[in-house]
C-alpha positions as MATLAB code, in Angstrom:
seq = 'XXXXXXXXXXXXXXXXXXXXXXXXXXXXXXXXXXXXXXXXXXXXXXXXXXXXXXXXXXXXXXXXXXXXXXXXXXXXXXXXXXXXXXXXXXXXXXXXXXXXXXXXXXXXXXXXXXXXXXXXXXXXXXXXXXXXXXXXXXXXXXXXXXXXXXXXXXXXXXXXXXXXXXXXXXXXXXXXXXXXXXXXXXXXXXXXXXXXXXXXXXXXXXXXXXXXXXXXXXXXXXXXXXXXXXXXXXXXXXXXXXXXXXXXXXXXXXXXXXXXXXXXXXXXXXXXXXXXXXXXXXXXXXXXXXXXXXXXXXXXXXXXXXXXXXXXXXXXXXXXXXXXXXXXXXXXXXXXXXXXXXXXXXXXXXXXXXXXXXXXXXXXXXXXXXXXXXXXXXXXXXXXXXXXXXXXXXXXXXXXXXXXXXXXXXXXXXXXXXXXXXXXXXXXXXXXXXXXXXXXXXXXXXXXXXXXXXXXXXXXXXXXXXXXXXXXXXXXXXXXXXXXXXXXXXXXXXXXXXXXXXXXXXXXXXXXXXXXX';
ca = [
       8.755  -41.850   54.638;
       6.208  -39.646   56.172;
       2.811  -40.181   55.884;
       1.225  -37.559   53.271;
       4.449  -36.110   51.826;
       4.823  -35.866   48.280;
       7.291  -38.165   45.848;
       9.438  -36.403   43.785;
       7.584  -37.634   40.682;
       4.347  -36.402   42.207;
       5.871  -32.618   42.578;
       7.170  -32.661   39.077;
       3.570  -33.810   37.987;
       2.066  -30.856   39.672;
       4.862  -28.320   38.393;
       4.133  -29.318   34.950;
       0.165  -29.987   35.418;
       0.256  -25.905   36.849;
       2.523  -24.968   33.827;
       0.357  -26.639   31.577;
      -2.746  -24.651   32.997;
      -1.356  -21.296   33.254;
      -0.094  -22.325   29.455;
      -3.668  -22.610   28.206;
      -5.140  -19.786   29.792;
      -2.345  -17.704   28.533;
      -3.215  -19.175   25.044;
      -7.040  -18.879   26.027;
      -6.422  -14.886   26.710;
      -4.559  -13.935   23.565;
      -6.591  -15.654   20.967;
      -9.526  -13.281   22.996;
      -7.464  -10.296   23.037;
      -5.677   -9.380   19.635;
      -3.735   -6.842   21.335;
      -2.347   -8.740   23.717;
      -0.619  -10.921   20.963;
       1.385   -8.039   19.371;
       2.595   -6.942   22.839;
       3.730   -9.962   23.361;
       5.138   -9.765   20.086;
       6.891   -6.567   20.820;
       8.011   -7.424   24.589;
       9.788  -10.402   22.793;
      10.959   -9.084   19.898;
      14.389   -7.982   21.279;
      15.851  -11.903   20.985;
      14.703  -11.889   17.169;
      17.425  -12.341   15.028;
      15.640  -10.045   13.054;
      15.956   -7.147   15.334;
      15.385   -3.861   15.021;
      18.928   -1.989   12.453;
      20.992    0.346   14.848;
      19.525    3.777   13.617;
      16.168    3.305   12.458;
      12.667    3.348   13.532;
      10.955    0.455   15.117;
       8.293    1.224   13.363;
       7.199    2.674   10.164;
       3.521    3.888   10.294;
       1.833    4.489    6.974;
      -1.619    5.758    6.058;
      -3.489    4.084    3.766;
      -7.335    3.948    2.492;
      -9.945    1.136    1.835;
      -8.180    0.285   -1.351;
      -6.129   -2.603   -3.593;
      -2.952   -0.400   -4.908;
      -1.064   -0.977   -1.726;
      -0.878   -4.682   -1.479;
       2.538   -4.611   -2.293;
       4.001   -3.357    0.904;
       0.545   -5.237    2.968;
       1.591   -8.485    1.334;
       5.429   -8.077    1.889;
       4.436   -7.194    5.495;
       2.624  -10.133    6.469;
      -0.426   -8.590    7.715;
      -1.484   -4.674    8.583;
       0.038   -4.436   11.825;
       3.490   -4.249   12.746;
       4.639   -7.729   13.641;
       7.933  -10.273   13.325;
       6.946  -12.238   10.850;
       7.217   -9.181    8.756;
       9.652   -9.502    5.878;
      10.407   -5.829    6.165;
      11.355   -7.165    9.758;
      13.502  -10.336    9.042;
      14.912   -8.438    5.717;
      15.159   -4.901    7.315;
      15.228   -4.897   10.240;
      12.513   -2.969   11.111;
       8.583   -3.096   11.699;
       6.048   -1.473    9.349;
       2.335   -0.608   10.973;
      -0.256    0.435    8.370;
      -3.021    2.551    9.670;
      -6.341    2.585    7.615;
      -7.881    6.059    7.696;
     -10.287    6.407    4.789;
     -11.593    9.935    5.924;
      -9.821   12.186    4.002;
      -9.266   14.888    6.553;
      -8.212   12.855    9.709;
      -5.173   11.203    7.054;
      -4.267   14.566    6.934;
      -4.396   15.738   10.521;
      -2.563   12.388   11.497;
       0.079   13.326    9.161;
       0.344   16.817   10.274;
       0.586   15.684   13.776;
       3.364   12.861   13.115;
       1.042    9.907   13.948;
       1.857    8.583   10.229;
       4.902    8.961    8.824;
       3.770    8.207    5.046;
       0.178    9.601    3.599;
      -1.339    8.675    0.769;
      -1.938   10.534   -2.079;
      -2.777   10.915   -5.966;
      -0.800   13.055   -7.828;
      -3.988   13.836  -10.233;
      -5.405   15.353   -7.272;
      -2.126   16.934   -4.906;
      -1.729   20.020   -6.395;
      -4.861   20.980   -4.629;
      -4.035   20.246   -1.165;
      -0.225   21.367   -1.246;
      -0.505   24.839   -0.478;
      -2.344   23.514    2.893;
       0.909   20.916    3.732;
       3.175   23.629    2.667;
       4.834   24.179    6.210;
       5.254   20.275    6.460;
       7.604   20.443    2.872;
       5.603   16.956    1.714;
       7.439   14.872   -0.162;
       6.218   12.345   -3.301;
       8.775    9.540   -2.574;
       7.406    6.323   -4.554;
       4.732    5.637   -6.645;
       2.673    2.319   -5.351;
       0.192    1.975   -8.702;
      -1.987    3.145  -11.329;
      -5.698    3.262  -10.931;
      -6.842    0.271  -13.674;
     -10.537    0.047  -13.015;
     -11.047    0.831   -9.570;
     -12.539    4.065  -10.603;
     -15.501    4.399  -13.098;
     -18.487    6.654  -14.314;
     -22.132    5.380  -14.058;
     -24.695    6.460  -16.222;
     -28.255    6.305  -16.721;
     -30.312    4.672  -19.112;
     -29.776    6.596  -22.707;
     -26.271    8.169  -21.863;
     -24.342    5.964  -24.442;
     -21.273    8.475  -24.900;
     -19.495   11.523  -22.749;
     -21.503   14.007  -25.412;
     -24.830   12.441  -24.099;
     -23.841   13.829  -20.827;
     -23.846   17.964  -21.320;
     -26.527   19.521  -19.462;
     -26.458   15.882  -17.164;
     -26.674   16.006  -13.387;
     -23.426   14.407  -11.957;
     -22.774   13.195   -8.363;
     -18.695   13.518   -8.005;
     -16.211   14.235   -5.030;
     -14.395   16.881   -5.664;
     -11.047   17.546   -5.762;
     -10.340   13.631   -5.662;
      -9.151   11.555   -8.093;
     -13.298   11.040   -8.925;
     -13.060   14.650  -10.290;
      -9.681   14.025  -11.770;
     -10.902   10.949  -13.854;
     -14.701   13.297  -15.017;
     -12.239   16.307  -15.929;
     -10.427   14.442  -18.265;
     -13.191   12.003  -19.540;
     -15.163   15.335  -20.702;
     -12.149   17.171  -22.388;
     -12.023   13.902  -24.589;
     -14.845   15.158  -26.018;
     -14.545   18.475  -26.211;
     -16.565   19.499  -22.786;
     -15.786   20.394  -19.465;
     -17.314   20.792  -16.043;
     -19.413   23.596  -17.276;
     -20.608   21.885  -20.014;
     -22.481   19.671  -16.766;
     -24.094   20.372  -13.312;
     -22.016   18.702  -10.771;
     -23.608   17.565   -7.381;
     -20.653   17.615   -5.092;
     -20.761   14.903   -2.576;
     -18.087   14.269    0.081;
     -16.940   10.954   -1.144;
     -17.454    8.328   -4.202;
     -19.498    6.185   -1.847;
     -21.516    8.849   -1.600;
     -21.669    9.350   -5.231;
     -23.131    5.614   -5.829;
     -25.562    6.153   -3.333;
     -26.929    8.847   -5.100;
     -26.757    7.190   -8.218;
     -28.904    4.834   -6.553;
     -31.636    6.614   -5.281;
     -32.154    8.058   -8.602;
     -31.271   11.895   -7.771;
     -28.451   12.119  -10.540;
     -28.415   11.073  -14.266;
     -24.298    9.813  -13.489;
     -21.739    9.368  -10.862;
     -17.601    8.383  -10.407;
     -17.714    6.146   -8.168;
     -15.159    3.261   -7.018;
     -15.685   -0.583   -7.954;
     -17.018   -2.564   -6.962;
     -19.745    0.074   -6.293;
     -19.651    0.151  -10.231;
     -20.810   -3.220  -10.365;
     -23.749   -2.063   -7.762;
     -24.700    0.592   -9.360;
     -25.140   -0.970  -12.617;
     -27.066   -3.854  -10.730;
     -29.173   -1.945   -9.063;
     -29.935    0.747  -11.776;
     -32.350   -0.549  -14.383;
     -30.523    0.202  -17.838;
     -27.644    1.848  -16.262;
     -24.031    1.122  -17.853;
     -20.563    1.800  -16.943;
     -19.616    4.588  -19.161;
     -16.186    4.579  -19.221;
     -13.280    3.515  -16.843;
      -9.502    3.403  -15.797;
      -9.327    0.142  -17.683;
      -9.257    2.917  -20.296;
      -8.035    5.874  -18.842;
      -5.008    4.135  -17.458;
      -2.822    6.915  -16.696;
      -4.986    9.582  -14.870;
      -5.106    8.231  -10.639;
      -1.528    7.365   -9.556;
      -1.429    6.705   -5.956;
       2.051    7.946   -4.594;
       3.573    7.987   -0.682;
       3.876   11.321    0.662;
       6.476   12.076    3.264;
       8.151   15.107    5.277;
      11.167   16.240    4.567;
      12.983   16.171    7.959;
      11.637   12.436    7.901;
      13.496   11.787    4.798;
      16.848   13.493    5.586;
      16.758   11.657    8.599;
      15.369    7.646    7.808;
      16.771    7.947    4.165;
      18.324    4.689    4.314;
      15.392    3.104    6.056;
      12.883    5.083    3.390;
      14.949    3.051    0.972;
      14.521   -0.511    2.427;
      11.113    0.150    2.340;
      10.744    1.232   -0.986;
      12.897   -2.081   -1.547;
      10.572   -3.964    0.029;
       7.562   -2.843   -1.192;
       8.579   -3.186   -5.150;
       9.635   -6.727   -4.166;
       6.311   -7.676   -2.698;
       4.284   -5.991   -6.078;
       6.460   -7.686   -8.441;
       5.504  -10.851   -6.648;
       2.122  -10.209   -6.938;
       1.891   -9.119  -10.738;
       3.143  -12.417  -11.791;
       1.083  -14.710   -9.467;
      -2.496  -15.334   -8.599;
      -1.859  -17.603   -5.585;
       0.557  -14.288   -4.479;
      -3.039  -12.286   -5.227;
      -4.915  -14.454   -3.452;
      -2.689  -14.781   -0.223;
      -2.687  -10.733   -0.239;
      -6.036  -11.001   -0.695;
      -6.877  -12.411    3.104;
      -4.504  -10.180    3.940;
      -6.663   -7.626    3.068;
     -10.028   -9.055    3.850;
      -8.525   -9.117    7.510;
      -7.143   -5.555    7.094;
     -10.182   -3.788    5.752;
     -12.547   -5.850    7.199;
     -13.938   -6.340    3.716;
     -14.818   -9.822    1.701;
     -11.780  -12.033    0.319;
     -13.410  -11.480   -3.069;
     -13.416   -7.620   -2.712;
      -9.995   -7.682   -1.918;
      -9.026   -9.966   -4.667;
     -10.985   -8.199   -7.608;
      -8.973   -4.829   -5.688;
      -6.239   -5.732   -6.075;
      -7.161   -6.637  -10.149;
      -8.115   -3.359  -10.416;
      -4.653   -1.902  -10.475;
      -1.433   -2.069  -11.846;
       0.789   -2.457   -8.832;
       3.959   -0.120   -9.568;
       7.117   -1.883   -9.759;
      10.566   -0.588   -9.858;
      10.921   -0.543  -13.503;
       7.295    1.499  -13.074;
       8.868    3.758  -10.906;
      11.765    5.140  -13.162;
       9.259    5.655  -15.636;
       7.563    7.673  -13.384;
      10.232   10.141  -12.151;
      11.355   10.542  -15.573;
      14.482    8.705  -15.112;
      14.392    6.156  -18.486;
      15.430    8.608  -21.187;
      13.230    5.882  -23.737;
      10.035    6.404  -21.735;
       7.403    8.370  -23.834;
       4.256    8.029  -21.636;
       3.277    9.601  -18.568;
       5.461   10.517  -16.060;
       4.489   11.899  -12.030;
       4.961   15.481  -13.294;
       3.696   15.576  -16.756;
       0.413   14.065  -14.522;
       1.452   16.826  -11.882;
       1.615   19.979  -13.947;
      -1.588   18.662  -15.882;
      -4.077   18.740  -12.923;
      -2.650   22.455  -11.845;
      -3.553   24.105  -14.721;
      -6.402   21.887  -14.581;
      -7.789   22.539  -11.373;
      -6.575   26.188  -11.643;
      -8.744   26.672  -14.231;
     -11.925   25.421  -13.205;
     -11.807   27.975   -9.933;
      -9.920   25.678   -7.583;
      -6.733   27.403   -6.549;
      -3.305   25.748   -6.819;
      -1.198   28.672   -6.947;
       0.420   27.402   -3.523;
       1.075   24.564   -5.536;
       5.360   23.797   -5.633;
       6.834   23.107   -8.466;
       7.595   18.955   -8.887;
      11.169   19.476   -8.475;
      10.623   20.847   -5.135;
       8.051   18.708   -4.327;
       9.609   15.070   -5.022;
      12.970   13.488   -4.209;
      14.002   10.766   -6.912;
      16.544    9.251   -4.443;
      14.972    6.422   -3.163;
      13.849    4.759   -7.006;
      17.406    6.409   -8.181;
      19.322    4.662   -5.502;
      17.814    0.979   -6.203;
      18.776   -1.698   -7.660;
      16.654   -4.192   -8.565;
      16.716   -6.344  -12.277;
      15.199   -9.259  -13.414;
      11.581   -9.493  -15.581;
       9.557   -9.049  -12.710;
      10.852   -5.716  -11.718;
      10.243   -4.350  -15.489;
       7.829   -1.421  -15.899;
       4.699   -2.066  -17.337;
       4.376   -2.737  -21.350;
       2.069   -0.820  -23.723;
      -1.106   -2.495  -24.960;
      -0.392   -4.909  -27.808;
      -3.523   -3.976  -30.409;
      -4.791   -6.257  -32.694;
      -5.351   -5.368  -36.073;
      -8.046   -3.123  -37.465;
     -11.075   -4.232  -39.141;
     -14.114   -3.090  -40.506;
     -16.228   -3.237  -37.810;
     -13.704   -1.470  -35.710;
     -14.286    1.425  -37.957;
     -18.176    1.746  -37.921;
     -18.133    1.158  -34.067;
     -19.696    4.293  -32.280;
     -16.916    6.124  -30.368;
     -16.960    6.998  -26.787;
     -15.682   10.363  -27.231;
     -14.944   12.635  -29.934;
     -12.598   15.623  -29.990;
     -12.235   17.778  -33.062;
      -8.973   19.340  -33.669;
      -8.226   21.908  -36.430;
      -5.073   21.124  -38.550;
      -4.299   23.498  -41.299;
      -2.846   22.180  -44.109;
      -1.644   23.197  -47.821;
      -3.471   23.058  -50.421;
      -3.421   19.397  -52.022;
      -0.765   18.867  -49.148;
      -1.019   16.193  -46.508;
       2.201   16.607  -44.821;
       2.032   17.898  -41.431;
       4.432   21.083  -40.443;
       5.551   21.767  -37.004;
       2.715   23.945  -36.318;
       0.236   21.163  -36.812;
       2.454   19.149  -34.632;
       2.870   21.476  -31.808;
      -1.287   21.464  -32.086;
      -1.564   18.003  -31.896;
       0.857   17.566  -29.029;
      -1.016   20.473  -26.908;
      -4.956   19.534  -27.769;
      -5.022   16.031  -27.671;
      -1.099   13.437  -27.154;
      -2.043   13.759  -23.503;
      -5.313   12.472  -24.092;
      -3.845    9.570  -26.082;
      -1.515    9.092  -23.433;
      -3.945    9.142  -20.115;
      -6.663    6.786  -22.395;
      -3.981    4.590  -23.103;
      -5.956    1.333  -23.523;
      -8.203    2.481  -25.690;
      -8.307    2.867  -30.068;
      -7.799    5.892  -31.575;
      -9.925    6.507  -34.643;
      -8.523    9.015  -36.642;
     -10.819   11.099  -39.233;
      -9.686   13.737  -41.524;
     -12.290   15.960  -43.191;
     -12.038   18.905  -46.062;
     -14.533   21.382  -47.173;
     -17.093   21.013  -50.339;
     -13.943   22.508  -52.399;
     -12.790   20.553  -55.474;
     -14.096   17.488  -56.537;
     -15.087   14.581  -53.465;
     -13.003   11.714  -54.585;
     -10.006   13.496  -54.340;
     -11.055   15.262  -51.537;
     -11.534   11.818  -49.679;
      -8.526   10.646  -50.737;
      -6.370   13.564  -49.443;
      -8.252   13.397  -46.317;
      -7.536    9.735  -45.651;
      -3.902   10.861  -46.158;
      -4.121   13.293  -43.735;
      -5.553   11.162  -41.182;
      -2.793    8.846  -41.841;
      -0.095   11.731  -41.369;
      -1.177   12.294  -38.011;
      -1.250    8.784  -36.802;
       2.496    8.406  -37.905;
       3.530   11.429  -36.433;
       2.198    9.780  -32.822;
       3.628    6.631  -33.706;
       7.174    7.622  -34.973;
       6.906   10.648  -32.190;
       5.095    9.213  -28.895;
       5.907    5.525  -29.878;
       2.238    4.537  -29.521;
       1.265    1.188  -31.811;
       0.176    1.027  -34.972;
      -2.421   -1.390  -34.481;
      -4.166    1.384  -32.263;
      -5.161    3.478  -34.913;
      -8.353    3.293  -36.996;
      -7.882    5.482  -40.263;
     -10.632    7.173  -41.965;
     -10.969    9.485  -44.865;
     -13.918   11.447  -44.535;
     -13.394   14.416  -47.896;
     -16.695   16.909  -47.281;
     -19.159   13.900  -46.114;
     -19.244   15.034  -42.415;
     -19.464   19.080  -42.431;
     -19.727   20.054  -38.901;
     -23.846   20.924  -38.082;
     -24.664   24.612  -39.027;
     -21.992   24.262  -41.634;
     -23.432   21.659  -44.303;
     -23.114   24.126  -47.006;
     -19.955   25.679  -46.609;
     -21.508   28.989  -46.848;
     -18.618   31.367  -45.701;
     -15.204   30.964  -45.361;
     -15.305   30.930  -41.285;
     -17.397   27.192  -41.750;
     -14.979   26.601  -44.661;
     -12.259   26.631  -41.852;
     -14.375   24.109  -39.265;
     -14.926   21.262  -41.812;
     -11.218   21.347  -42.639;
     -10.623   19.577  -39.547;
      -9.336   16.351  -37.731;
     -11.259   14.473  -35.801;
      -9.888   12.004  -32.612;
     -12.196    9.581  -31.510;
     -11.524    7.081  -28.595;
     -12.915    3.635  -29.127;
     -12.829    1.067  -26.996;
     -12.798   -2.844  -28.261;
];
């Protein structure tokens, strides 16, 4: 053997030492470079046995915001970016990329332009921006959750109800779901924006920072800024939130039309997908908690953040979903267009134009929910709120809102005639509906005619009338109402003596107070 010349063994060392080298510095670059990993990802994708299905999209790109409601399809996903360890990926057989754009106006302009090919969206808030998408024929294809506490009000020290806020400075976004939520909060109690001097602020961040620096008496902001607020706020409180008002923010996915009618089947496995992932999530914490890093990575926000985000919602599962498009024929509560419809007049009303708003039926498609199937407990919509049972204190406790409704009834009568109930239905079921969490106290009231124990009595029944009509009519509980029987105790102020038949009329009314435990 030749002096100097290399064993066999000794080239096979070398091979593997330089494969070994070139192995870590490969490993070195794409722990460095984040990038580099998913086009790695991609380049190698093709020998997946989860490869992309014959006809779709490699990717689905969705839009999303800094917010909890759409851990369903995040969690399912594995992550934000489009990867292979996707489930929609091994299940699907395609990739889903969500994009985080929380200024309002560049999710719309990456929409517009086909960068995303889902946008966010509220439906409390849509029928203001629809006209403006018109050309694009958006689509509401799924619902992804309710809004449970991730929106609130702030107020100031010595606003204790919505009444104490007429004539209040108000920081609020508007035409977001911010505004929504303050619109419906005030007609509760009988007000509305005019009743208060908004300060319009581009955003609800920007809301709790004015809150903070003292410039405004309230604000809607998001939590946890709530929880800020209030913290840094001496004697500040949160007034009221969607813990309450549970059915006035539903986020929904917006798509175009040509999209649809041409990824139908892929819009479907998504949808699939997605209400697989939130089920898992509503019935474990350890599910929470994993789609809480997800998150935190995601949003570049805290773990806890995330986590108490994602609490802050009712993730919408399937079951949810054919509430929502109307499609269980037992479902009395609030549906995407009785929500829809709503907010237009709404909005309309207050000087915001939605007359270039569509009508629901032109602007949703039912197909993908309709064309699921999915059973079992988990994919179940959402149950009412089980009530305990009244007590006294429950009926001394000082109401967040009052709204005073006139009922006419017969003499001596208590009975309520389809007039009354057509009343009731139009001034304040929707109110019980969107404030579904909280009491309903229920006070009937007569003028100074006759004698007052009678007068009390009758007024108790009447009370009692009403709260069976929503009960046998709207199936709300029992348990929810709080039945009082006020006679000619509680004339309305300017009216104490009953000194003409037109304040006659007022104290013969019905009073609906919301009360929360």
């Amino acid at each position: 053997m030749a002096k100097g010349r290399l064993t066999p063994f000794s080239k096979i060392l070398i091979v593997v030492l330089i494969i070994g080298g070139l192995y870590f510095l490969l490993n070195k670059f794409v722990r460095n470079n984040p990038d580099a990993k998913e086009k790695i990802e991609e380049l190698t994708s093709s020998s997946d046995k989860g490869e992309t299905k014959e006809g779709y999209k490699d990717v689905i790109n969705v839009g999303v915001v800094t917010w909890g409601g759409y851990a369903g399809g995040q969690y399912f996903n594995e992550g934000f970016k489009a990867n292979t360890a996707s489930r929609f990926y091994k299940d699907y057989g395609f990739k889903v990329n969500f994009e985080v754009i929380d200024d309002f106006d560049a999710s719309r302009d990456a929409f517009k332009n086909g960068s995303i090919d889902l946008m966010w969206a509220t439906i409390d808030a849509f029928p203001t921006e629809v006209e403006g998408l018109s050309q694009y024929q958006p689509q509401v294809v799924f619902q992804a959750d309710w809004s449970r506490g991730g929106d609130a009000i702030v107020a100031a020290r010595g606003i204790n109800k919505v009444s104490d806020l007429r004539g209040k400075k108000i920081a609020v976004a508007p035409m977001t779901p911010s505004h929504s939520f303050l619109i419906w909060l005030l007609e509760a109690s009988d007000m509305t924006t005019k009743d208060v001097q908004l300060i319009e602020v581009p955003s609800a961040i920007d809301a709790a920072d004015s809150f903070k620096s003292n410039t405004v008496d309230a604000a809607v902001v998001w939590s946890p800024d709530d929880a800020d607020c209030v913290a840094k706020v001496a004697g500040s409180k949160v007034l009221e939130s969607t813990k309450n008002a549970t059915h006035i923010i539903a986020d929904v996915f917006v798509s175009k039309k040509e999209f649809i009618e041409t990824h139908k089947e892929q819009l479907q496995d998504l949808y699939e997908g997605w209400m697989i992932g939130a089920s898992e999530l509503n019935n474990s914490d350890s599910n929470k908690r994993k789609a809480a890093k997800i998150l935190a990575e995601g949003l570049s926000q805290p773990e806890d953040f995330c986590y108490d985000a994602i609490n802050n919602v009712r993730l919408a599962t399937h079951g949810d979903n054919k509430d929502f498009y109307g499609l269980n024929s037992n479902y009395t509560g609030v549906t995407g267009e009785d929500l829809y419809n709503k907010m237009k007049v709404k909005y309309n009303a207050l000087g915001y134009s939605t007359a270039g708003a569509k009508s629901w039926r032109l602007l949703s498609t039912k197909d993908l929910v309709n064309k699921t199937s999915l059973s079992g407990a988990s994919h179940n919509a959402e149950q009412q709120k089980q009530f305990t049972a009244v007590d006294k204190t429950l009926e001394k406790k000082e109401s967040l809102s009052s709204k005073k409704v006139s009922i006419s009834f017969r003499t001596g009568e208590f009975q309520l005639d389809e007039n009354s109930k057509q009343l009731i239905d139009l001034q304040f079921t929707p109110i019980a509906k969107a404030f579904a969490n909280a009491r309903i106290r229920i006070e009937g009231n007569t003028d100074n005619v006759g004698s007052r124990g009678p007068n009390v009595a009758l007024s108790k029944k009447r009370a009692q009338s009403v709260a069976d009509y929503l009960i046998q009519q709207h199936s709300m509980p029992t348990n929810r109402f709080i039945i009082l029987g006020n006679g000619p105790d509680k004339p309305v102020p300017g009216c104490e003596r009953n000194q003409n038949a037109d304040c006659k009329s007022k104290n013969r009314r019905t009073d609906f107070e919301l009360v929360v435990d």
